[in-house]
C-alpha positions as CSV (number, residue, x, y, z in Angstrom):
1,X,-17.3,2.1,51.5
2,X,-13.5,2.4,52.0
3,X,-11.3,2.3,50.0
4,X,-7.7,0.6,50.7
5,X,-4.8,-0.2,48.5
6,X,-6.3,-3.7,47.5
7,X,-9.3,-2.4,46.6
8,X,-8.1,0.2,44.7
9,X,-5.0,-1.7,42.8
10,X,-8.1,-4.4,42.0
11,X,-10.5,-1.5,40.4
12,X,-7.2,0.1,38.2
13,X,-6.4,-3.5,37.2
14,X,-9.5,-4.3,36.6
15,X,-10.1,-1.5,34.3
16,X,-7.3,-1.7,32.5
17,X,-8.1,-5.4,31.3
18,X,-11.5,-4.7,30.4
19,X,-9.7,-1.8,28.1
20,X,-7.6,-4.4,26.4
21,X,-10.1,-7.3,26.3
22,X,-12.1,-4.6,24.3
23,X,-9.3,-4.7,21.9
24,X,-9.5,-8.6,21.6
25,X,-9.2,-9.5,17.7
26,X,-11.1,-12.2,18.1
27,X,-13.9,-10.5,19.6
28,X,-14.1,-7.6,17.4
29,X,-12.6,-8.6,13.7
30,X,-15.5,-10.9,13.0
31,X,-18.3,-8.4,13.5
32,X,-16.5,-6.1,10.3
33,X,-15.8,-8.9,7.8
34,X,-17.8,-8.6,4.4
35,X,-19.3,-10.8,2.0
36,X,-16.5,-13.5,0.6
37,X,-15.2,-12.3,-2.8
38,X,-16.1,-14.1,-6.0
39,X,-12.4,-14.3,-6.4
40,X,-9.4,-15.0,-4.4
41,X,-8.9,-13.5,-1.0
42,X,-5.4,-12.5,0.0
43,X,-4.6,-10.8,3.1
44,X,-1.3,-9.3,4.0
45,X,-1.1,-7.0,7.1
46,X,1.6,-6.0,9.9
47,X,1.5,-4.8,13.4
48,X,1.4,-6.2,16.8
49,X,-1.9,-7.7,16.7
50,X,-1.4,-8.9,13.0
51,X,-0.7,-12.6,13.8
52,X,-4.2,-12.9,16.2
53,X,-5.8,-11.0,13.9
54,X,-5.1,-13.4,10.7
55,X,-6.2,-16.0,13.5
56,X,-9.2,-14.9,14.1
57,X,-9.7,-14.2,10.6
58,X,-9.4,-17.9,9.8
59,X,-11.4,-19.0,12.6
60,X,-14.3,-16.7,11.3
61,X,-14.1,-18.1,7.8
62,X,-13.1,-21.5,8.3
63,X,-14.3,-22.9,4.8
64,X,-13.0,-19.7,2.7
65,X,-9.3,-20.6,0.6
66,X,-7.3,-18.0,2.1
67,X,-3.7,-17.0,1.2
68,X,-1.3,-14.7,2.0
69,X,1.5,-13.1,4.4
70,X,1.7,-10.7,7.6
71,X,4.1,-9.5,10.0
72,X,4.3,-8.6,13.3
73,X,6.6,-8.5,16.5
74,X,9.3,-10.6,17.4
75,X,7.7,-13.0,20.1
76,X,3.6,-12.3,19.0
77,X,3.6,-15.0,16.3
78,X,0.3,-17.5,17.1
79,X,-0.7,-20.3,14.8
80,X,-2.6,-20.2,11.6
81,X,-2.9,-22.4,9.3
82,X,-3.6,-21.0,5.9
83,X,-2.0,-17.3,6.1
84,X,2.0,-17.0,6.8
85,X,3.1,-15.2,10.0
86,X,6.4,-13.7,9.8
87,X,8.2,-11.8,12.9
88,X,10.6,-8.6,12.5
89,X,11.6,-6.0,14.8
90,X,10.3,-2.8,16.6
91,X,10.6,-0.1,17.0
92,X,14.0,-0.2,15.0
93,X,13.0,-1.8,11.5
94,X,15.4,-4.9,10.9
95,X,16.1,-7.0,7.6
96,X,13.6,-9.5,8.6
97,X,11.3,-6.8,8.2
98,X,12.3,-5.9,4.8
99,X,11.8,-9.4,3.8
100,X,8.6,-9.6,5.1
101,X,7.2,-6.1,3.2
102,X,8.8,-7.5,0.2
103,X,6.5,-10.5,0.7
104,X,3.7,-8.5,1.6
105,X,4.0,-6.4,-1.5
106,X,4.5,-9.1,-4.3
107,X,1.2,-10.7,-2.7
108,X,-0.9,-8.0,-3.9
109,X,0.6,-8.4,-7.5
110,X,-1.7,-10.0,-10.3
111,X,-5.1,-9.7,-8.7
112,X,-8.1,-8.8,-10.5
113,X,-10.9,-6.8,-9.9
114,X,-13.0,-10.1,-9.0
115,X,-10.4,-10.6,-5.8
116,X,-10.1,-9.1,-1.9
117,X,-7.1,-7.9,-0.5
118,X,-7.8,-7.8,3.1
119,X,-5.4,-5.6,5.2
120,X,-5.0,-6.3,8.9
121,X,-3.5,-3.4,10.0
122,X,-2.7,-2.5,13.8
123,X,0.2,-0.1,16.1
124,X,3.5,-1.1,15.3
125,X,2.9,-1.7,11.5
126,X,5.2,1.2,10.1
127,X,8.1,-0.5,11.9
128,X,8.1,-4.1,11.1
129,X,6.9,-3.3,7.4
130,X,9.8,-1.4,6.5
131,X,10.7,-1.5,2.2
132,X,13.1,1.4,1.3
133,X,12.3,3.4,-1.7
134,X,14.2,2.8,-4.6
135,X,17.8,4.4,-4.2
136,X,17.6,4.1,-0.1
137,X,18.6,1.1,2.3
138,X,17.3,-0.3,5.1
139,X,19.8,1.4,7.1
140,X,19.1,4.8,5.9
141,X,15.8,4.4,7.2
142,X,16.8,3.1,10.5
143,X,19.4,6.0,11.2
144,X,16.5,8.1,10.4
145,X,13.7,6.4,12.6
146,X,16.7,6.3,15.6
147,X,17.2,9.9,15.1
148,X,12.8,10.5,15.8
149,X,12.3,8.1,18.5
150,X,15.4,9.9,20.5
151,X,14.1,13.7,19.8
152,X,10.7,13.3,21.2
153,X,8.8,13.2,17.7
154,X,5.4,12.4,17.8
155,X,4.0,9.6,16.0
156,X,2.5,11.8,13.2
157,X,5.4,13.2,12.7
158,X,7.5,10.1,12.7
159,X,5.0,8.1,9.8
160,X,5.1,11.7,7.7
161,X,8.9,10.7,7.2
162,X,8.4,7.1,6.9
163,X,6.0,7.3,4.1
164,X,8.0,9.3,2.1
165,X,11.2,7.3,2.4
166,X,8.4,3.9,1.7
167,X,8.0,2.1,-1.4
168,X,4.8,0.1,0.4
169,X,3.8,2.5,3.0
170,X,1.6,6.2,1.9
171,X,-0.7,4.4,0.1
172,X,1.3,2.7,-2.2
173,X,0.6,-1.0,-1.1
174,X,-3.2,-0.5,-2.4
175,X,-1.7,1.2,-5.2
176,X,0.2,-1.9,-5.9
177,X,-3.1,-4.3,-5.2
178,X,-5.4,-2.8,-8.1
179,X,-7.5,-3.4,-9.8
180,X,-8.6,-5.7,-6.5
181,X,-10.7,-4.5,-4.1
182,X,-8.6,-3.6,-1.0
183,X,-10.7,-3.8,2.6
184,X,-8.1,-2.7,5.5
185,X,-9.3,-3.5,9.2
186,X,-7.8,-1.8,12.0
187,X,-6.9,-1.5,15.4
188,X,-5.8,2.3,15.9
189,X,-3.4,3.0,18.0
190,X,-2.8,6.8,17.1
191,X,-4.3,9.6,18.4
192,X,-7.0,11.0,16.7
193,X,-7.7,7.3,14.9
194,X,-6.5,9.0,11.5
195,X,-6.3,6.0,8.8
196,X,-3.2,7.9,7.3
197,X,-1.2,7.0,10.3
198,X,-2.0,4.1,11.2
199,X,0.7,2.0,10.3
200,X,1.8,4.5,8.2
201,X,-1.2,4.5,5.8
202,X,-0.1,1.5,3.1
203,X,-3.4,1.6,2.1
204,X,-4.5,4.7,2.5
205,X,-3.9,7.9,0.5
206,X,-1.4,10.3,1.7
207,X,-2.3,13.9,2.7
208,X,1.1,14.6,3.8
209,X,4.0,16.1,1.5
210,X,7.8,15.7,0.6
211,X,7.6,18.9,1.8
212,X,6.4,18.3,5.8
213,X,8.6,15.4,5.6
214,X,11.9,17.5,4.9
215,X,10.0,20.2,7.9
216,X,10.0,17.6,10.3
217,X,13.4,17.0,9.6
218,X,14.8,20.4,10.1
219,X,12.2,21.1,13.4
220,X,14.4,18.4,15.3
221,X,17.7,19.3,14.1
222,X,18.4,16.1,12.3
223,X,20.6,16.3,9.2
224,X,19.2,13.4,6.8
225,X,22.2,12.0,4.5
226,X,22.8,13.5,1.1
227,X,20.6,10.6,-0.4
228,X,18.0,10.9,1.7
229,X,17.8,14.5,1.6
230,X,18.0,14.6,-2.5
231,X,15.1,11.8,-2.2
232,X,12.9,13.6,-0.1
233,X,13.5,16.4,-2.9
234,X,12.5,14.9,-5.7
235,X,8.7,15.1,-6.7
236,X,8.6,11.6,-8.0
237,X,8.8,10.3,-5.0
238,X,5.6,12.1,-3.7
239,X,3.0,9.6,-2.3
240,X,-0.5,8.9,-3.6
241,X,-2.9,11.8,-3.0
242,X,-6.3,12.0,-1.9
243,X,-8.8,10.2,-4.6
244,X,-6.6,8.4,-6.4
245,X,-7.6,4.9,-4.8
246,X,-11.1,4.6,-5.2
247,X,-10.7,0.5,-4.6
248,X,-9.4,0.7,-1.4
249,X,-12.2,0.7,1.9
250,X,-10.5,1.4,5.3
251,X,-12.6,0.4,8.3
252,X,-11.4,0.5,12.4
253,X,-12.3,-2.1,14.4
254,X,-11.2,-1.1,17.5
255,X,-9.9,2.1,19.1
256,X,-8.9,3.9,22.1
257,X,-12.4,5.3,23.0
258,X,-13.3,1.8,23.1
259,X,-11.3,0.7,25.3
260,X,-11.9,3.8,27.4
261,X,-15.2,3.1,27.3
262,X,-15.1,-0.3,28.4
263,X,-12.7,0.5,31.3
264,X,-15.3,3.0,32.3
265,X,-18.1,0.4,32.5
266,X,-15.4,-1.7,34.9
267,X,-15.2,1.1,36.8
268,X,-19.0,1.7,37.7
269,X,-19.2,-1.9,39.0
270,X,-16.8,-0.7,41.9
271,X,-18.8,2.2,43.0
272,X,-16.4,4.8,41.0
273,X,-17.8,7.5,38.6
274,X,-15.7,7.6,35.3
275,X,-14.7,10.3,33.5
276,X,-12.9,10.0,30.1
277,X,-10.8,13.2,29.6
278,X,-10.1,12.7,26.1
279,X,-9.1,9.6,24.2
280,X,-6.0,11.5,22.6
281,X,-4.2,13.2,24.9
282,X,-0.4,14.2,23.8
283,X,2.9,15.8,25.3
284,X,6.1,15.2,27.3
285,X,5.4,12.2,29.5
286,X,6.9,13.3,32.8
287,X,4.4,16.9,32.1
288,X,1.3,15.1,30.8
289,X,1.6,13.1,34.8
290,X,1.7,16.3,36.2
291,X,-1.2,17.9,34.5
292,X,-3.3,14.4,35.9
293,X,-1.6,14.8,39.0
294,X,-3.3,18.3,39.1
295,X,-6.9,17.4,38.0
296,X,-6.6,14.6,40.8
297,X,-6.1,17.2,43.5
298,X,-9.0,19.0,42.3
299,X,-11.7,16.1,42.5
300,X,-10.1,15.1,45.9
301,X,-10.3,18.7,47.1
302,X,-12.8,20.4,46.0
303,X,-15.2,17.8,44.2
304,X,-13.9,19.2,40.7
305,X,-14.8,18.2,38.1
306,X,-16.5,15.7,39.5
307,X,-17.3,14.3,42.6
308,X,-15.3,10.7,44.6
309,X,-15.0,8.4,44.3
310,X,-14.2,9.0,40.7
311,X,-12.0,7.2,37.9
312,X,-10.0,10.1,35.7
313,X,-9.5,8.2,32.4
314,X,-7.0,9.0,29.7
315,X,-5.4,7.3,26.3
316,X,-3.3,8.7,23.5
317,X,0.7,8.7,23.0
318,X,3.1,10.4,25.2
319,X,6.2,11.2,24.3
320,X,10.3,10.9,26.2
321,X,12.3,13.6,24.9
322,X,16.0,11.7,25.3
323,X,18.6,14.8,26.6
324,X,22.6,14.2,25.7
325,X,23.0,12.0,28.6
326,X,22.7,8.1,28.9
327,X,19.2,7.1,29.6
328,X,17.8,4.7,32.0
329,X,15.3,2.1,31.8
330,X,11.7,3.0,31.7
331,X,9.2,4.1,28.8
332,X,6.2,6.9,28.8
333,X,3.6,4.6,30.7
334,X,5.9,4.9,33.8
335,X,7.5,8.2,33.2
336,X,4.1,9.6,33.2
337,X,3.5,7.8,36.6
338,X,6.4,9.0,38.2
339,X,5.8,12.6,37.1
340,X,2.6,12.2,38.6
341,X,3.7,10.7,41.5
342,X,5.9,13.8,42.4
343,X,3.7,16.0,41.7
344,X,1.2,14.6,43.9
345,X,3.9,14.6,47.0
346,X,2.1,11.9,49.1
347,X,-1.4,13.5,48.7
348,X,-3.5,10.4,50.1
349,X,-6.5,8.7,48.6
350,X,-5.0,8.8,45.3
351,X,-4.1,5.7,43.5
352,X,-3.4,5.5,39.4
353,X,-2.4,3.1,36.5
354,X,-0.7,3.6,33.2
355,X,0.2,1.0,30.9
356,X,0.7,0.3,27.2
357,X,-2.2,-2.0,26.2
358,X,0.1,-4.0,24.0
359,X,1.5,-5.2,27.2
360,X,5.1,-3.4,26.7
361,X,6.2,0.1,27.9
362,X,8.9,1.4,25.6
363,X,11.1,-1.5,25.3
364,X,10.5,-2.6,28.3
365,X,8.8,-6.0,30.1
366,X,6.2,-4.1,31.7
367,X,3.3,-3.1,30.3
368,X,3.0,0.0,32.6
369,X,3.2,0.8,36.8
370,X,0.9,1.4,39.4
371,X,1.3,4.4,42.1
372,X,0.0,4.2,45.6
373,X,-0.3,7.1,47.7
374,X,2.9,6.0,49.1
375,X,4.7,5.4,46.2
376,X,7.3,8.5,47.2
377,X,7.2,7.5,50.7
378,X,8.4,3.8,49.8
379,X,10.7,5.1,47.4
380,X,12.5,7.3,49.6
381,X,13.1,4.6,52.2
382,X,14.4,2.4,49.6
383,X,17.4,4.8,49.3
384,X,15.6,5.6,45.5
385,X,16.3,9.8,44.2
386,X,12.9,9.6,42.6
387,X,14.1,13.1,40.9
388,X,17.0,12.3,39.8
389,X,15.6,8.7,38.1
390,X,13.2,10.8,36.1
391,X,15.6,13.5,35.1
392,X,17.6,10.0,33.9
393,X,14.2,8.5,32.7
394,X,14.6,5.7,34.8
395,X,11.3,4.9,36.2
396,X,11.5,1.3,35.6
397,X,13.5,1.0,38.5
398,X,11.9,2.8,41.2
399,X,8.7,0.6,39.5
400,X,10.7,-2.4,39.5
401,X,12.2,-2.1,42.7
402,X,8.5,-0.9,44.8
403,X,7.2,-4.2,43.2
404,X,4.9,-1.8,41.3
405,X,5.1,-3.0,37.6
406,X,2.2,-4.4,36.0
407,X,2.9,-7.2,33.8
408,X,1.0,-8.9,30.9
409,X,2.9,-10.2,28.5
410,X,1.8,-8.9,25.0
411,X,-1.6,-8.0,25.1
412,X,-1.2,-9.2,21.1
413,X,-3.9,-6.0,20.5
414,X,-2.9,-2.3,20.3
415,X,-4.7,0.9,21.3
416,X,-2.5,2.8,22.3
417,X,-1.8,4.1,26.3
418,X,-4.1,3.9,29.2
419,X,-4.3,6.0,32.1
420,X,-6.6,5.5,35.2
421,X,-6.0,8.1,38.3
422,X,-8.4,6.6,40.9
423,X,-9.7,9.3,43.4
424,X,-11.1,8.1,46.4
């Protein structure tokens, strides 16, 4: 069968949903819930899922008294009826954000060991949960967190600083809940699925040190205020180690292999063969496209590593290193894309998709972008310096202006990236 640009955009687009739908709270929370508590039940969570998942959460235990507080995006509220949604900001923490951690900590206070703290955790929870240590602001923390987005910091790197500048993040939230059992479900959107970094880790103990916090700091050149840096120096304000919260249970409900996987089951029903190259894939954005870019030429050409038609899958976080000039509009999803697009120079029968599966690209309305074989061809006759838009990471309009964006709205799930190169 042939393939044409409908029937490929259809088979990417298609794969991509069935990734996010994966995802769905409300499909996937219920199956991980445990026995009601003989006590209360509070939940408390952040993220951009966290409203949908405290939704869902009623919805599976309609009869149960529930109570409690979570926050997520601005704009990803949904109603509930028994547990408070709040809405701060990201990725810059904001003071609505504060407000809401300080909520979401004092509702862990008092419990017993009779009562359940559920956490509904999921990406995006380390910025809209911000609470400064004692002795920092809010704005100490968002000069810092500026500082990593703009440097190219990955996201391990990023929460290794934000715990240690936390009074609710590291562990210290479950610290806060005992003696209460504390369950945490989440929707990973890190690479490796590591609890500890998922939403910076409130519940979960802290492996990480003053120590790589202040390393971090120094590997990308940023000079943290005398405050911070005299903070970050003092041992009391280490985070909880490794075994010292035996009442906390951390369990994921969804991840990015997931949705890989269930993208790759959307793929066999249009004739393609998938193949997931790794559900954590990392690096410069614009370099990660043209490694994809390179694989794609080797099925087309030489039936390596597999044979066509073939769908080349991919999740984990890129990362746009910023340079000292203003940037453009665009985030990794359609960076990537673009690299890939130039590196591929027109090579036909090759089609791909990369989006952000909580339906926004950086900052951006898009979720992600499509390329066409003709993506460069297109571009150049709309007068468009493909390299000089990527050099001013810009991709959103050559995207924007091919018609090429792929919109969802927010997905109001979270695991992580998708990429799809379609070889036919």
């Amino acid at each position: 069968m042939q393939w044409d640009d409908a029937r490929a955009r259809s088979a990417l687009r298609a794969a991509f949903d069935a990734a996010i739908a994966a995802a769905d709270p409300r499909r996937v929370l219920p199956l991980h819930l445990p026995t009601p508590p003989r006590g209360r039940c509070v939940v408390v969570g952040a993220g951009k899922s966290a409203a949908l998942m405290a939704a869902a959460l009623e919805e599976a235990w309609p009869d149960l008294p529930l109570a409690g507080v979570v926050v997520t995006r601005y704009g990803h509220a949904v109603p509930t009826r028994r547990i408070a949604v709040l809405e701060s900001s990201h990725p810059v923490p904001d003071a609505a954000g504060e407000a809401a951690a300080r909520r979401i900590l004092a509702a862990v206070q008092g419990l017993g060991p009779d009562d359940l703290v559920l956490a509904l955790m999921s990406g995006g929870a380390s910025a809209l949960m911000p609470l400064p240590a004692a002795g920092l602001t809010l704005a100490d923390k968002q000069a810092v967190n500026r500082a990593l987005l703009a440097c190219g910091a990955t996201i391990g790197e990023m929460n290794c600083v934000r715990k240690h500048l936390s009074a609710i993040k590291g562990g210290r939230l479950a610290a806060a809940a005992a003696p209460a059992r504390v369950l945490t479900l989440a929707i990973s959107d890190v690479p490796g699925d590591d609890p500890a970094v998922i939403g910076s880790g409130p519940t979960v103990p802290d492996p990480s040190t003053l120590a790589e916090a202040r390393a971090i700091l120094a590997r990308y050149a940023i000079p943290p205020a005398p405050h911070v840096a005299a903070h970050l120096s003092d041992p009391a304000a280490e985070t909880p180690k490794p075994g010292s919260l035996p009442h906390a249970e951390f369990r994921l409900i969804a991840t990015p292999l997931l949705a890989l996987r269930a993208a790759a089951e959307a793929a066999r029903g249009f004739g393609l063969t998938p193949l997931i190259l790794g559900d954590a894939l990392e690096g410069e954005s614009r370099e990660v496209g043209t490694v994809l870019a390179g694989i794609a030429r080797a099925v087309r050409a030489h039936a390596t590593p597999l044979a066509p038609p073939a769908l080349l899958l991919s999740g984990g976080e890129t990362t746009v290193t910023i340079g000292s000039f203003p940037a453009g509009r665009g985030g990794r999803n359609s960076e990537c894309l673009l690299g890939l697009a130039r590196a591929l120079a027109g090579m036909q029968g090759i089609w791909a998709l990369a989006g952000d599966t909580d339906g926004i690209d950086g900052s951006e309305d898009a979720a992600g972008a499509i390329v066409t074989p003709d993506t460069m061809a297109r571009a150049g006759a709309a007068g468009l310096d493909a390299a000089a838009l990527l050099d001013r990471h810009d991709s959103y309009t050559l995207f924007a202006t091919l018609g090429d964006l792929v919109v969802t709205g927010p997905t109001l799930t979270n695991v992580n990236d998708f990429r799809a190169v379609l070889v036919a």
